[in-house]
N, C-alpha and C positions, 0 to 999 in steps of 0.2 A: 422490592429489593430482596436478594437471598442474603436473610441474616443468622437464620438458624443454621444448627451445624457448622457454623464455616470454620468455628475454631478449631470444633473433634473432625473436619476433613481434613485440614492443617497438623495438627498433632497424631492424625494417625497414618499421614503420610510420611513416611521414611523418605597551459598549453600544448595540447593533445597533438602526439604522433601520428601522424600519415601514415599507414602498413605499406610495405611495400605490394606492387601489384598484385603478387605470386603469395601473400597473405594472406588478402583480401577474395581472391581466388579462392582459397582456399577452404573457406569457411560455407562459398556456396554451394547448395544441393541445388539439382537440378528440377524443375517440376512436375510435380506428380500428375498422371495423366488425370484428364476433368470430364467430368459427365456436364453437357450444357445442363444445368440446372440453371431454370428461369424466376423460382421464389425464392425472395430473400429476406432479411431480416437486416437493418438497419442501426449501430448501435455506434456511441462512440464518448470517451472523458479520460480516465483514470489509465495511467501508465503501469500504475500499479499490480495491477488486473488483467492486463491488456493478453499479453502473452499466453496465459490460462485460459482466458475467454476464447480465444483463437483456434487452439489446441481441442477445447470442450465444442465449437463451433464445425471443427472439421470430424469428430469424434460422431456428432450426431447426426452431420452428412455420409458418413464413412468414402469422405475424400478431402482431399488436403488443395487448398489454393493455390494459385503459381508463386513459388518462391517463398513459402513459408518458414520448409526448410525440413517439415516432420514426416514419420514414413511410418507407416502402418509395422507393425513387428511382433512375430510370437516369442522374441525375447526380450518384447517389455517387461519390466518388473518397478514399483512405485519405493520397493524398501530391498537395494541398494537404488537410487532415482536412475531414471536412465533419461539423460538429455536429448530432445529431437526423436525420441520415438512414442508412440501411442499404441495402446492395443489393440491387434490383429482383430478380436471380438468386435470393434467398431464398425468394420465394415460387413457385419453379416446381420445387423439391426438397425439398418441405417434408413435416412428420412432424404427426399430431396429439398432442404432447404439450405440454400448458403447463406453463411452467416458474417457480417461484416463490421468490425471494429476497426475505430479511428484513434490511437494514441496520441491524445494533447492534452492532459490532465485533467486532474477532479476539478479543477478550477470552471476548465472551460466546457466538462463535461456539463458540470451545475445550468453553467450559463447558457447552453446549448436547450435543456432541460426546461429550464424556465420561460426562456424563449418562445422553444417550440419548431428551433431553426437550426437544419444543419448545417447551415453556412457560419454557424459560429461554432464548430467546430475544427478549430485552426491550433498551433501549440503558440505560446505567447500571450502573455497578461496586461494587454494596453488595458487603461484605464478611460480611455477617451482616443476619437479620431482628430486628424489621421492617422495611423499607426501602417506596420508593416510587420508580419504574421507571417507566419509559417504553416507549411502540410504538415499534417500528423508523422508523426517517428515511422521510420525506415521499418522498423520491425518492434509489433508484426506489420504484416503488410496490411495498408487500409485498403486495396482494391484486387480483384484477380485479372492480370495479365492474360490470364489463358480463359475465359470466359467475355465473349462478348457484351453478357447483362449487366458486367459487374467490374467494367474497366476503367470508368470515369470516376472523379471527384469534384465535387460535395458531391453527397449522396442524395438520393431525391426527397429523402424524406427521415422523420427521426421516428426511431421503434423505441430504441430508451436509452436511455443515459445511464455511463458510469460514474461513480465515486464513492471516495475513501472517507469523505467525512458529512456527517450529518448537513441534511437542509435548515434551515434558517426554522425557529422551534415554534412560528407563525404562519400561517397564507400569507397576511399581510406583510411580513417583511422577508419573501422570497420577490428579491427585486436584482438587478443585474443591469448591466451595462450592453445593449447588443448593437453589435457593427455591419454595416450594412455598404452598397454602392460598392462593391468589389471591384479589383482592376485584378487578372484578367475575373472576367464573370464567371468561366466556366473553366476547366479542364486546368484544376491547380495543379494537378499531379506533372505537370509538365513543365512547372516555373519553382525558382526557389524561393521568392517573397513575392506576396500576396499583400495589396494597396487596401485596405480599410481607409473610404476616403470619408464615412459619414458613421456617426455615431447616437445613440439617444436609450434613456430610461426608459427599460421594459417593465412589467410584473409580471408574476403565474398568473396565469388566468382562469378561474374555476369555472367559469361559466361555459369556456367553451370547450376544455379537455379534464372538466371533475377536478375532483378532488386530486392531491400529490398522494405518490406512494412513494415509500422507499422501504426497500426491502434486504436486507443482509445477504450478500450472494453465496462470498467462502468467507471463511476466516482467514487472518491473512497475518505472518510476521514481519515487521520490520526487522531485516539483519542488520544491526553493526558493519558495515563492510570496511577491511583494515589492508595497506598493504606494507604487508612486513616484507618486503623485499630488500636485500643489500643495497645502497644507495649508490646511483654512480659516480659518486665525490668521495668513494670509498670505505663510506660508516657502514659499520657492519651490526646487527643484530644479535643480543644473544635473548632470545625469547623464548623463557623457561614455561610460559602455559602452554604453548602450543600442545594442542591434539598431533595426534603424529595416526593418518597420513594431515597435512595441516587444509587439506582441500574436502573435507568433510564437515558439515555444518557446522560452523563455531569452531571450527576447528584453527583459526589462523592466528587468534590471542584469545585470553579471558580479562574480561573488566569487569570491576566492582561496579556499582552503582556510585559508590563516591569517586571513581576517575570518570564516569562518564558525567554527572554532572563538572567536576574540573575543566576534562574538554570544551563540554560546549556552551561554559563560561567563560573561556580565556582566562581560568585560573594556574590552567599547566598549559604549557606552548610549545614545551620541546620532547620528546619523547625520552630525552639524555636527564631530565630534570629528576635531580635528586636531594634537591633541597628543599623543594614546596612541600610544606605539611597542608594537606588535604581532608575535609570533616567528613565522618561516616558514625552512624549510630550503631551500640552495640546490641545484643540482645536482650536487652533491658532498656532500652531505649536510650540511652546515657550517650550523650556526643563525645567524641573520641578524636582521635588526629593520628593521620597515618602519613609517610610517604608516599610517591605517587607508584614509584616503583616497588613498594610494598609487594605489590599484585602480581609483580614479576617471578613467579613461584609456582612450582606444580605442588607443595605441599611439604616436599621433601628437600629440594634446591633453597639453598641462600638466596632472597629476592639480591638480585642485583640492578644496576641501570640497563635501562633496555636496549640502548645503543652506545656504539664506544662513541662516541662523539655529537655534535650539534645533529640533530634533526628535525627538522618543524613539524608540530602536527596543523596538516594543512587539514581543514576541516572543507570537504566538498558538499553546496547544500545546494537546495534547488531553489533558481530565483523565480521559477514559473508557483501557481496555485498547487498546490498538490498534495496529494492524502498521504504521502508519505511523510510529510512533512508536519500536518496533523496530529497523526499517532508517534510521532514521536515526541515532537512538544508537548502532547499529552500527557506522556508520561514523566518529562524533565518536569513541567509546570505543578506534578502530583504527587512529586517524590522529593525532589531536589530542596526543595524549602522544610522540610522535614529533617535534613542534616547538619540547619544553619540557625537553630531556633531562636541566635543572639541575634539573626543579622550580621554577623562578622565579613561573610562573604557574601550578602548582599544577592541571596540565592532567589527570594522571592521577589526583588524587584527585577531580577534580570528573566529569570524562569516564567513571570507572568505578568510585569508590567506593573503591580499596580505599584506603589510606589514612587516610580518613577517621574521625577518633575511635579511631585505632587497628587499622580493621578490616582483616582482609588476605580478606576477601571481594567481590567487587565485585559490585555491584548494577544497572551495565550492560554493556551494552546491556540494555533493555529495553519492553516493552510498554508500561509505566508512564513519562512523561514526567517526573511527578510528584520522582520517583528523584532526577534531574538536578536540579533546582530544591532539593530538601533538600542535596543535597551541594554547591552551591553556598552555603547558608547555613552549612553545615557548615564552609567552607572560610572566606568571606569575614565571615558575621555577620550580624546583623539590623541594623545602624547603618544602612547606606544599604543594602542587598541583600533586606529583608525584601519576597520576591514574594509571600508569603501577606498581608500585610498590603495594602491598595488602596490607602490612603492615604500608602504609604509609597516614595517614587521617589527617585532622585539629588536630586531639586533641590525643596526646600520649593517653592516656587514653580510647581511642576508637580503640586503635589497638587490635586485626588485622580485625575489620571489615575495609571492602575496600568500598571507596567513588563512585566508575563507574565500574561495572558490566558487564561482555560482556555477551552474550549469542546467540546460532545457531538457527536461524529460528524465526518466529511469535510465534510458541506453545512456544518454552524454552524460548523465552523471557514472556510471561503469566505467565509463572509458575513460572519465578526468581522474577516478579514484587508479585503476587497474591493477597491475599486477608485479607491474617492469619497475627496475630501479632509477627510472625515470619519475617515477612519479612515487618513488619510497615515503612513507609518512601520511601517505594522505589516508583522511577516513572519511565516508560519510554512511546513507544509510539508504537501505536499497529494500523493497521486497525480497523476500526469499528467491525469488524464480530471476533475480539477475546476478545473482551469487552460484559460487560452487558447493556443490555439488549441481546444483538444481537446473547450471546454464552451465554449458561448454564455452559460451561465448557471446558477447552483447556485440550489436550493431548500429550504428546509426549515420545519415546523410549527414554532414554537415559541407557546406557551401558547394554544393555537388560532389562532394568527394564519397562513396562509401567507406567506412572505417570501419574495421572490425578490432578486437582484441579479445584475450581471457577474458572469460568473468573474474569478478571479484571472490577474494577469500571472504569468512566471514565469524566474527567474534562468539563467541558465549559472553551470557550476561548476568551475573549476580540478582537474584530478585528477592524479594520480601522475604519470603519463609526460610532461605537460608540463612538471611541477616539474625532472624529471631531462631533461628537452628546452631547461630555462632558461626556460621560460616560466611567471616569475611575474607576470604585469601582463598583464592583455585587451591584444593586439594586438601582443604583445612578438614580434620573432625569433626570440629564443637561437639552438640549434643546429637547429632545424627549418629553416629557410630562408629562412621568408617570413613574412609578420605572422601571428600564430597567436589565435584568440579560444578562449575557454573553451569548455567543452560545454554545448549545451542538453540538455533531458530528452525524447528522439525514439528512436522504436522501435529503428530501428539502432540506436545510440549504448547503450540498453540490451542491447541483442546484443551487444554486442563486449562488455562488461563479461563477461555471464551463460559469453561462450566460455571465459572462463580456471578453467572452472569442469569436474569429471569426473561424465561421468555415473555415478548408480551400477549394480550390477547389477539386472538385471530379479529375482532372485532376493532381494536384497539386508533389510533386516528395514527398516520403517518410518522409521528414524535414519539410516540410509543415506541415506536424501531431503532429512538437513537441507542447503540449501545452507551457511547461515551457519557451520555445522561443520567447513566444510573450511578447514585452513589451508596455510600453505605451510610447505613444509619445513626443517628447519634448514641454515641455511649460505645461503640464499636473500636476495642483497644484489643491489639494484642503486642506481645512484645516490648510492653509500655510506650506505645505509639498509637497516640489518636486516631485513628482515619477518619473519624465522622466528616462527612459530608464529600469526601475524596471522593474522584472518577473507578469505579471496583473493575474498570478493563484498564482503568490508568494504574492502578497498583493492585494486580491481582495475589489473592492470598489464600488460593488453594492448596497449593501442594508443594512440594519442594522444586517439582519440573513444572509451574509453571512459567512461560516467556513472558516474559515482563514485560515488553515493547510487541503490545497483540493489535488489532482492532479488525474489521470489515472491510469489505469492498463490498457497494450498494447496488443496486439496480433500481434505478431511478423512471418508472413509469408511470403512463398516466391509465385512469378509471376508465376514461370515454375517449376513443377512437374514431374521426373518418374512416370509412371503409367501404368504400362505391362498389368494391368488387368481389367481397364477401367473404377475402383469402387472411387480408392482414392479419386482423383480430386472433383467428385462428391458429394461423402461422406462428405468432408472437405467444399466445399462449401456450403451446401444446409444447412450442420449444420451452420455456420456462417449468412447464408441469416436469418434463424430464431432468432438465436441470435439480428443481428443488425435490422431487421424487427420489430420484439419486443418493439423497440423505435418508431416507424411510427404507428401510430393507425390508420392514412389515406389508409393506403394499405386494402385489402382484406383482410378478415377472415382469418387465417391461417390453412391449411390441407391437411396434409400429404401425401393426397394422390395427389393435384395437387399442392404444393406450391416448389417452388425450388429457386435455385439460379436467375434464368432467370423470375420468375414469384413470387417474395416475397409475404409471408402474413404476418399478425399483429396477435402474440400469445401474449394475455395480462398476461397470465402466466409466460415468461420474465422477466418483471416489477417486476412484485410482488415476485418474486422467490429474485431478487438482491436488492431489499427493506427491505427484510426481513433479509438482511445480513446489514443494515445499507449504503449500497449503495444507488448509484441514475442511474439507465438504463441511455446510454448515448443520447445526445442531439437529437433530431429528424433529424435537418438540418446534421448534423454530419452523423450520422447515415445512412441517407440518399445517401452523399455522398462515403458513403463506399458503398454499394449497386451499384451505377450507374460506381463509381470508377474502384473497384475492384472485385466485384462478378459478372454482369451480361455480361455476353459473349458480344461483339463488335455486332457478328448475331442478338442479341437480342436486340438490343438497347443502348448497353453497350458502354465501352470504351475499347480502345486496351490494356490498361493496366491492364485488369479485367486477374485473376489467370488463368492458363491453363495448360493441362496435355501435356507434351513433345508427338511428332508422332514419333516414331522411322524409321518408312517410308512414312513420306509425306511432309506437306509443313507445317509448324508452325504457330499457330495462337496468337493472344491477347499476355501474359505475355511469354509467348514463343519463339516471334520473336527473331532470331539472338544469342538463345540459341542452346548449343546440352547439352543432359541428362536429364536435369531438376533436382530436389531435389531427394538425395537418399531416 
């Protein structure tokens, strides 16, 4: 754990709309033309990610899939982001490999993962058959239309899986639910539900594809997504944080850390609420009581109520598995019980379960939103708190809008929050790359219709070093100096979080990778606030611009490969050396024609391609480690644990040892 310095780096830091045709029209680009390229790469989980991977996947073919939507441009640029274009340099270093991602969550990426099967790559969290399942999200696209190799779905085979949050911190208890006996069998891309008619307990299987790896791909922010739109029942806004233009990161409201914990308690429910006194600690750690609309203040304005009238905050969350979902409860479950140390608001049994009905288990952080929402009922009741029910809210009068929203994937939750005063009030919590700046626009199928809309706007957010800096209110002094506003959700600002964080060793076993694992150590007070034992990406406390709501997106592969034809292994690798190369500016130039797994280069197109998504390329040292860890052959200077194609007739090398088969 990094426990030295961290104080003097701290103190020396200063019901979804139909678009009309002609909308929908609107949003699409035509496809870019395609080289048949016949090697591909296979990958698919986390919605999260999905988008960036796609973008980095056409980046290192230097050509773009049908319908993706992006165009090669020498007026790219990553800082102001430019939506839908990539750099013109892509294509004059480029590889024949396409690269192929399936968005259905970190849920079912895992499950997919552990499996071994890409037929459970579907979006939808059945627990058991028979169920009925969905294709991967509309965008990006899971297949290319204009390439004969790569037009079907399920794919034929799994290269690796994505996700947002850590494997299971055992072999033994990476176990999974996998569905099987499809109706139709083949060519889902053509149908809108998908029959799981048979179900049964899988495990990872070490013996036949090694050992599990996971590996940190980018850094990744959850944004707040807020939409402060006039309502159209006439309530209108006066929203004094706003960033102005308010379509720049965090630019659409500022929230404390004490209204975000209120939210996604059901302690404040209306956006007009000017009576709830709400717990925040001060810089001394001393618990304190604010209004909610306190926040409503660039520094210099009278906080006022935020709306002239009744507005719900509908909270939109995702009912599927998902890493977004993760890192966010991670940081409610790390923080939020820290502002409540009587128990008055009943912050730790809602925030992480244990408590509840007695149990001294807790149930988050986690993949499941769902979690949160029962232990709220668990806490407060079905009288006025019942989210399962739609017709049940704070105020008869407001029926039958419903208070908590579910929604399948990254896009459908974009499109349930948006932008329109249709959907005024709603928040939930989105990657970077489906918000604005970072997205002109989300898409997704629903019941065959395509839908588009704006991206979503997106909050700045109140984090630790501020709180112990005095700064609770957008634009406040305390002891920083000068007026200080909250953090938005921007690639730096995700860096500095991900820095208070230790790389593992390149030798290190798959758990070593989790970031959310590491805590800080005991005796670790600043601000007269214990963190011992806290998650240090759950409540980061490096600097004044760290984002408080940080974690990973993973790449979930296996050691030992099948590989009859002598391409895959290779393939899979040499794309990854570039990807995690991409972080090391110290390596060689990067090119294509000498750079590989065994001899990484530095493509600074990388960077800039997953900046432009509002990520941050991950850490060097990290980065590093995965290179010497797991990509370069033991021959080459590698470790034994670097990936390896199974020999159907010789002696096994690196990730292979003590296997037979390798990954289907």
């Amino acid at each position: 754990m990094k426990t030295t310095s961290f104080a003097g780096r701290l103190l020396g830091s200063t019901s979804l709309v139909v678009l009309s045709a002609a909308a929908i029209l609107g949003t699409q680009r035509p496809a870019a033309a395609q080289t048949p390229i016949s090697t591909g790469i296979y990958g698919g989980g986390s919605t999260l990610s999905s988008l960036a991977l796609r973008q980095l996947f056409d980046c290192y073919a230097g050509t773009t899939v049908a319908n993706d939507g992006q165009a090669f441009s020498p007026t790219f640029t990553f800082a102001p982001p430019t939506p839908d274009m990539l750099p013109a340099s892509c294509t004059q270093v480029s590889t024949a490999v396409e690269g192929l991602i399936a968005a259905v969550g970190a849920g079912n990426g895992q499950r997919a993962y552990i499996a071994n099967d890409p037929h459970q790559l579907f979006r939808g969290s059945p627990d058991s058959a028979p169920a009925l399942v969905r294709k991967p999200s509309a965008k990006p696209p899971f297949r290319d239309t204009a390439n004969p190799n790569f037009k079907t779905y399920p794919y034929p085979r799994l290269d690796f899986a994505t996700s947002d949050l850590p494997l299971a911190v055992t072999v033994s208890s990476l176990t999974t639910v996998s569905f099987s006996n499809f109706l139709p069998t083949t060519n889902w891309q053509n149908t809108l539900l998908i029959a799981a008619q048979s179900s049964s307990a899988v495990s990872f299987n070490p013996a036949s594809v090694g050992a599990p790896i996971q590996i940190p791909a980018v850094e990744i922010p959850i944004a707040i997504a807020v939409n402060t739109a006039n309502s159209a029942s006439g309530v209108t806004w006066t929203n004094r944080s706003a960033l102005s233009p308010n379509t720049q990161a965090g630019g659409a409201i500022q929230l404390s850390a004490a209204q975000l914990c209120a939210i996604f308690s059901a302690t404040v429910t209306d956006w007009s609420d000017t009576a709830t006194l709400i717990p925040y600690l001060d810089q001394n750690g001393v618990q304190q009581f604010q209004h909610f609309y306190d926040d409503n203040t660039n520094g210099t304005l009278t906080p006022v109520a935020y709306t002239s009238g009744r507005l719900p905050i509908k909270v939109v969350y995702r009912a599927d598995d998902a890493g977004a979902s993760y890192i966010l409860t991670n940081y409610l479950a790390n923080l939020c019980p820290l502002l409540d140390p009587t128990g008055t608001y009943n912050y730790k049994k809602i925030f992480t379960g244990v408590g509840v009905n007695g149990t001294t288990t807790a149930n988050l952080p986690s993949s499941r939103f769902s979690h949160l929402v029962q232990n709220i009922l668990a806490v407060k009741g079905t009288t006025d708190h019942d989210h399962h029910d739609t017709l049940d809210v704070e105020d008869d009068s407001e029926r039958p809008i419903p208070h908590w929203i579910t929604a399948l994937g990254a896009n459908h939750e974009a499109l349930k929050i948006g932008t329109d005063a249709f959907h005024a009030g709603r928040i939930g919590y989105l990657s970077a790359d489906f918000t604005q700046p970072y997205a002109q626009s989300v898409t997704e199928e629903i019941a065959g219709n395509t839908i588009s809309a704006a991206a979503p706007l997106s909050a700045s957010i109140q984090n630790e070093a501020l709180r112990i800096f005095g700064v609770y209110h957008p634009g406040q002094t305390g002891s920083v100096g000068t007026p200080t506003n909250f953090v938005p959700p921007t690639p730096d600002n995700v860096a500095q979080a991900f820095s208070g964080l230790s790389a593992p060793s390149a030798s290190g076993s798959y758990n070593a990778w989790n970031i959310y694992g590491q805590t800080y150590a005991g005796g670790t007070v600043l601000g007269g606030v214990d963190y011992s034992g806290l998650s240090v990406i759950g409540v980061p406390l490096v600097s004044l611009t760290d984002y408080a709501l940080t974690g990973a997106s993973y790449a979930n592969v296996y050691s030992c490969y099948g590989d009859a034809g002598g391409t895959r292994v290779p393939t899979l690798k040499n794309w990854l050396a570039w990807l995690y190369g991409g972080s090391v500016s110290a390596l060689p130039r990067y090119n294509p024609a000498t750079s590989n797994a065994n001899a990484p280069g530095y493509d600074p197109d990388v960077a800039q391609v997953i900046r432009n998504n509002g990520f941050h390329e991950l850490d060097p040292t990290w980065a590093g480690n995965v290179l010497s860890g797991y990509l370069r052959a033991s021959a080459a200077g590698g470790l034994p644990t670097a990936i390896a194609a199974y020999n159907a007739s010789g002696a096994q090398t690196d990730g292979c040892q003590g296997v037979t088969g390798g990954a289907k």
